[in-house]
C-alpha positions in Angstrom: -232.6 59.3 16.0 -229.6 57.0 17.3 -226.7 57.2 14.3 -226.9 53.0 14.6 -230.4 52.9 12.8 -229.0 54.2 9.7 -226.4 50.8 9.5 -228.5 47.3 8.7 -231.5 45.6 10.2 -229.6 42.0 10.5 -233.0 40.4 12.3 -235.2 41.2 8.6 -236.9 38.4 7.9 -236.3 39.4 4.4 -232.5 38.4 5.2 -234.1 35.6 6.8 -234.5 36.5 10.5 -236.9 34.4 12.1 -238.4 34.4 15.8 -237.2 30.6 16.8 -239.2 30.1 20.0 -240.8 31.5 22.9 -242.0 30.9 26.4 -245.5 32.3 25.8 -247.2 34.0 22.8 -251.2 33.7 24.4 -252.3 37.3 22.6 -250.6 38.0 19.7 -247.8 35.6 18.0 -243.7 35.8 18.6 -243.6 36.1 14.4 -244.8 39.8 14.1 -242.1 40.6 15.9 -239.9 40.8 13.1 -242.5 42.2 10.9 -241.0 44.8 7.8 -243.7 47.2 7.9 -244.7 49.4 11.5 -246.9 48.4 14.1 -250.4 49.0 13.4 -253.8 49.5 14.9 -256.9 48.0 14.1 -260.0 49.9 16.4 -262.7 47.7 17.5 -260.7 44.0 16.3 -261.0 41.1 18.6 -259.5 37.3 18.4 -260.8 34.7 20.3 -258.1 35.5 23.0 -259.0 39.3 23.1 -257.5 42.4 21.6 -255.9 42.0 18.5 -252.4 43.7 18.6 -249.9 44.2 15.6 -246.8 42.4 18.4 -245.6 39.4 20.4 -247.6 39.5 23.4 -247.9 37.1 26.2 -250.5 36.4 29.2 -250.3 38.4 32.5 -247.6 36.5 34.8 -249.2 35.4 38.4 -246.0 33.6 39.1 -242.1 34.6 39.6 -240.3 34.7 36.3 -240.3 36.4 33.2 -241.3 35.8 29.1 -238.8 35.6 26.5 -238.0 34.6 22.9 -235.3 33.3 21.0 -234.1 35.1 17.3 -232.0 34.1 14.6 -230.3 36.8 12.7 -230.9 37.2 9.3 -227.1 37.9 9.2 -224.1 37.1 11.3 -222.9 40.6 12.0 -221.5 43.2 14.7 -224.2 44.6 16.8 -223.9 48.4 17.2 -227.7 49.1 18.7 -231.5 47.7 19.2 -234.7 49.3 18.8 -237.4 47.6 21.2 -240.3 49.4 19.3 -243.5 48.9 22.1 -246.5 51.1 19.4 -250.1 51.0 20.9 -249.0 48.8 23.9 -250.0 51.5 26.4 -251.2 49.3 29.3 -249.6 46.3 28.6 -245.8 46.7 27.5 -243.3 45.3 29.9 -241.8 47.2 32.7 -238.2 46.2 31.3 -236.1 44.0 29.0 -232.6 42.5 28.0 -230.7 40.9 25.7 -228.0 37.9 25.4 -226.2 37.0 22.0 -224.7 33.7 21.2 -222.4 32.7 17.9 -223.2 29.6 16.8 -222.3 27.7 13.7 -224.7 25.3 11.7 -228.0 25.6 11.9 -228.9 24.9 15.7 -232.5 23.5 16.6 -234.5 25.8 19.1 -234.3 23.5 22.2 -230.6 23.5 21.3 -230.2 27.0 21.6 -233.0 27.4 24.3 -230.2 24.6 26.4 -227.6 26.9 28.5 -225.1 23.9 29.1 -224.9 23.2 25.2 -225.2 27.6 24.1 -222.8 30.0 25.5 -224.9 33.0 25.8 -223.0 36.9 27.0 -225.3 39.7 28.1 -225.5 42.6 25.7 -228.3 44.8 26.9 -228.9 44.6 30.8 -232.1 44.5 32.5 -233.3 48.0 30.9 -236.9 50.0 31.7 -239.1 50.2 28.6 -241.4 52.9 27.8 -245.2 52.5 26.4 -246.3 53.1 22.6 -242.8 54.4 22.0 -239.5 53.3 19.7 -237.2 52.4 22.9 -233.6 52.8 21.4 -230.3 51.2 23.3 -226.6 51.5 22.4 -225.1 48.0 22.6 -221.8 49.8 23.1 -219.7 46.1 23.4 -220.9 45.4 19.7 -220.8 41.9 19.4 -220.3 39.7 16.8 -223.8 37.5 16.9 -226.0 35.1 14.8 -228.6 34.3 18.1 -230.3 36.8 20.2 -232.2 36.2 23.5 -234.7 38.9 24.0 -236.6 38.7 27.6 -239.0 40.9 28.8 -239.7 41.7 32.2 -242.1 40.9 33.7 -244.7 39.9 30.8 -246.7 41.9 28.1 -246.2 43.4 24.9 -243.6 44.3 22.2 -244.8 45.5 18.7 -241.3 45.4 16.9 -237.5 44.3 17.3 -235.0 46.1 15.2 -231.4 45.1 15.7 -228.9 47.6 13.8 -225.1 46.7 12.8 -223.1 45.2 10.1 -222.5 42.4 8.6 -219.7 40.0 8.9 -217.7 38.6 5.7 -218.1 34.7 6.5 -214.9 33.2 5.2 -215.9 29.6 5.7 -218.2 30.4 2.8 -215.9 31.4 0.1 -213.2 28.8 -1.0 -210.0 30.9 -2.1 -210.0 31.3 -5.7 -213.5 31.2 -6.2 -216.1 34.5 -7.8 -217.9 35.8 -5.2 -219.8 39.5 -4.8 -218.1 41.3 -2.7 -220.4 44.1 -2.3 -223.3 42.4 -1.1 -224.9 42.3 1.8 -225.1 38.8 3.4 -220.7 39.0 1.9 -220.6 41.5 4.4 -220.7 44.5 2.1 -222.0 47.6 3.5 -223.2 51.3 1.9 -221.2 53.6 3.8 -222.7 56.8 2.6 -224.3 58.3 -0.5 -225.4 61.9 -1.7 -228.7 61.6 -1.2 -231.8 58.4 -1.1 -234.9 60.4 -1.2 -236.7 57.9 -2.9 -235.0 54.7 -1.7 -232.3 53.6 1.1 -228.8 53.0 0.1 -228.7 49.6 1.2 -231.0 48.6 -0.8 -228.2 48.7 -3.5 -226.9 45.0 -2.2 -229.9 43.5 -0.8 -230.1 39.8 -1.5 -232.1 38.8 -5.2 -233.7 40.7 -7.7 -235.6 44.2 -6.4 -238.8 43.3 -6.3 -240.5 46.9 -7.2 -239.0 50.5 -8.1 -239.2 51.2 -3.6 -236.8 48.1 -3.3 -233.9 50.0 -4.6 -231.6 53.5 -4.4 -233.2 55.9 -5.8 -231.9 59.8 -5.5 -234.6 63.3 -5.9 -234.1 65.2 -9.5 -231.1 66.8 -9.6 -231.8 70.7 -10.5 -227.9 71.7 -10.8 -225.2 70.7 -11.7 -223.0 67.6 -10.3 -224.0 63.8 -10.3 -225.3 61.3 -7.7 -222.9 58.5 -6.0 -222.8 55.9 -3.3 -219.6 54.3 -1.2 -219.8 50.7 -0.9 -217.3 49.0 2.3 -216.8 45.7 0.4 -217.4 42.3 2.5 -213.4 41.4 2.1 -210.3 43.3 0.6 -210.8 41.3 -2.8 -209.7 41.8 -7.0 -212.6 42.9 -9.0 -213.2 41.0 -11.9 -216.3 42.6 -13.4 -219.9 44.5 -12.5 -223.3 44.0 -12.5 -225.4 47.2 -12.3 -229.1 46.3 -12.4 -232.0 49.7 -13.4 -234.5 46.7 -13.3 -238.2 49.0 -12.6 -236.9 52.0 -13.1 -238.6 52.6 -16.4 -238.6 56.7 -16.7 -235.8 57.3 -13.8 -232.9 55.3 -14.9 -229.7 57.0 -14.6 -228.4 57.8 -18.4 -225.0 56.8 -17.4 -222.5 55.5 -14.9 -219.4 54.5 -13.2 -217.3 53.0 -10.9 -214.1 53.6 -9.1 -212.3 52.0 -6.1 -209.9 52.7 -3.1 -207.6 50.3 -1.3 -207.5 51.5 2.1 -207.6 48.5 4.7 -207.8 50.8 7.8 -210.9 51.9 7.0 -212.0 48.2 6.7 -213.0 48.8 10.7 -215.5 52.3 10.3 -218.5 52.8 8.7 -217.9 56.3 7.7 -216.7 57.1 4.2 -213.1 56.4 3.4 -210.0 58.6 2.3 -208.2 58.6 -0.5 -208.0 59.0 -4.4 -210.1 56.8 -6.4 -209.6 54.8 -9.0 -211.6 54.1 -12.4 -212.3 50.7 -12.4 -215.2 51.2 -15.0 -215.3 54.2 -17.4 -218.8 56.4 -17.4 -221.1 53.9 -19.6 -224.7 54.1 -20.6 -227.5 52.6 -18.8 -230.7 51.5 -20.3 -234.4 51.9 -18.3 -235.0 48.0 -16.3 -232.1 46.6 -17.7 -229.5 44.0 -16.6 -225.9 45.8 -17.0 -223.1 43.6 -17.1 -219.7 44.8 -17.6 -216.2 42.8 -17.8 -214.0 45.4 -19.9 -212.5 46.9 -16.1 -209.3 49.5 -16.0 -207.3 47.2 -13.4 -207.1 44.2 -11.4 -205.9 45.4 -8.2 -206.8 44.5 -4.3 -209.6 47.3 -3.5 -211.5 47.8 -0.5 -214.3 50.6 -1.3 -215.8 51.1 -4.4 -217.9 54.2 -5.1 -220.7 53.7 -7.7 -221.7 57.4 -9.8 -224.6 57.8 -11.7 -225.3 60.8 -14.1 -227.2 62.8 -13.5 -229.3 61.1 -10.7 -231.7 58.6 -10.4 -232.6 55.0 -9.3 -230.4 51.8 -9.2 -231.9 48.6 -7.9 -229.1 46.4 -7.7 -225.0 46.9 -7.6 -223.2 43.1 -7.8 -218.8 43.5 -7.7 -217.6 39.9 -8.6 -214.4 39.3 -7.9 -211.8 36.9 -5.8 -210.2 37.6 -2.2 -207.3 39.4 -2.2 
């Protein structure tokens, strides 16, 4: 597996990607595209149009040309690589495919975006071959800095899924200076850099927009049988002061850490990676007890100092849904 599959979907629709508008969707609808769970097979089911298939498919082509769609990211963010997942299309995935990204502000229309003279978009991902009922994976070595993808397929036919891997950008338009602001999550730009271990539930799910909406929906480490403790490394969205936490054990009833804590580093050149960063960390809040699917919030912090990276431990292990770092830009 490609290392750029581990960094953020920023198409989810949970981070509210959306499939804008395509040339042709005759078998199976441009939405499912985007879909959270895999492809699936259903033996035997039939629309009114023929074979039902878990994808964005369109008719055969009997003219020049080529079928394509148009995708908002869920978030602005840096593009590192795309999975063009084509499951059970065996005899009816496209021969090949590309992508072109725009950045665009607002909230453009589709024929807006659709309009070359009024969208500037830049080729990412050249005409590529594509292989049946398989997870096609591309390095987008150029990694842009998108919030619009083209995706064409060449010459017609079928894609089950469209993952598009990166990180997010820290929107500064957004944030007027002074003003609170969570600087750990995800649509600030925030992004889990590494953790010791998410058997039970991804990192990133840590700064996920909202609430957790079951005990899947957030970090959650195996049973520790030895000695040591859990953690995770949070790259926050902006070099910012920290003014207090929120550390949420919301469902996790009988796998709530017992206790936590949190320290920070200040170390801008590692703003740019998304491995873990260097340095001696500081206590910014002392090792305090957590309760089962409760709300933490905590204001009594050692410092006030500019931080980049914040590393969140839990003792001994298990699950935390949510991790919120308030605090102003630096």
């Amino acid at each position: 597996m490609s290392q750029f599959t581990d960094l953020i979907d920023l198409v989810a629709e949970r981070l509210g990607g959306a499939v804008l508008l395509a040339n042709d969707e005759f078998f199976a609808p441009k939405e499912a595209l985007l879909k959270a769970g895999a492809p699936e097979w259903r033996e035997g089911a039939y629309t009114g149009r023929g074979k039902w298939m878990d994808g964005w498919e369109t008719r055969r082509r009997r003219s020049p040309g080529y079928d394509w769609c148009i995708v908002r990211l869920g978030l602005k963010g840096t593009i590192h690589g795309v999975v063009i997942d084509t499951s059970f299309f065996r005899g009816n995935f496209p021969e090949s495919c590309s992508l072109d990204a725009a950045t665009v502000s607002g909230t453009p229309g589709p024929e807006e975006l659709a309009d070359e003279s009024r969208t500037k978009w830049r080729s990412i991902l050249p005409k590529s071959p594509l292989k049946g009922d398989t997870r096609n994976e591309f390095d987008i070595l150029s990694m842009p800095l998108a919030t619009h993808l083209r995706f064409s397929i060449f010459p017609d036919g079928g894609v089950a899924r469209l993952r598009v891997y990166g990180e997010p950008a820290f929107d500064a338009d957004r944030v007027r200076k002074g003003n609170e602001v969570d600087l750990a999550a995800m649509e600030n730009g925030g992004l889990v850099v590494d953790c010791s271990d998410m058997f039970f539930g991804h990192r990133h799910n840590l700064i996920r927009p909202g609430r957790s909406t079951h005990m899947g929906d957030g970090w959650e480490t195996k049973r520790r049988r030895g000695p040591g403790n859990d953690w995770s490394i949070i790259r926050l969205g902006a070099r910012g002061v920290l003014h207090r936490v929120e550390v949420d054990t919301d469902h996790f009833k009988g796998n709530a850490p017992a206790s936590c804590m949190v320290e920070t580093l200040d170390s801008v050149k590692d703003m740019k990676t998304t491995s873990a960063p260097a340095g001696e960390w500081q206590p910014l809040l002392a090792q305090s007890p957590l309760q089962p699917h409760s709300r933490h919030r905590f204001e009594e912090l050692r410092h006030q100092k500019p931080v980049t990276h914040a590393r969140l431990s839990i003792y001994p292990d298990g699950g935390v849904a949510r991790l919120r770092l308030f605090g102003t830009l630096a």
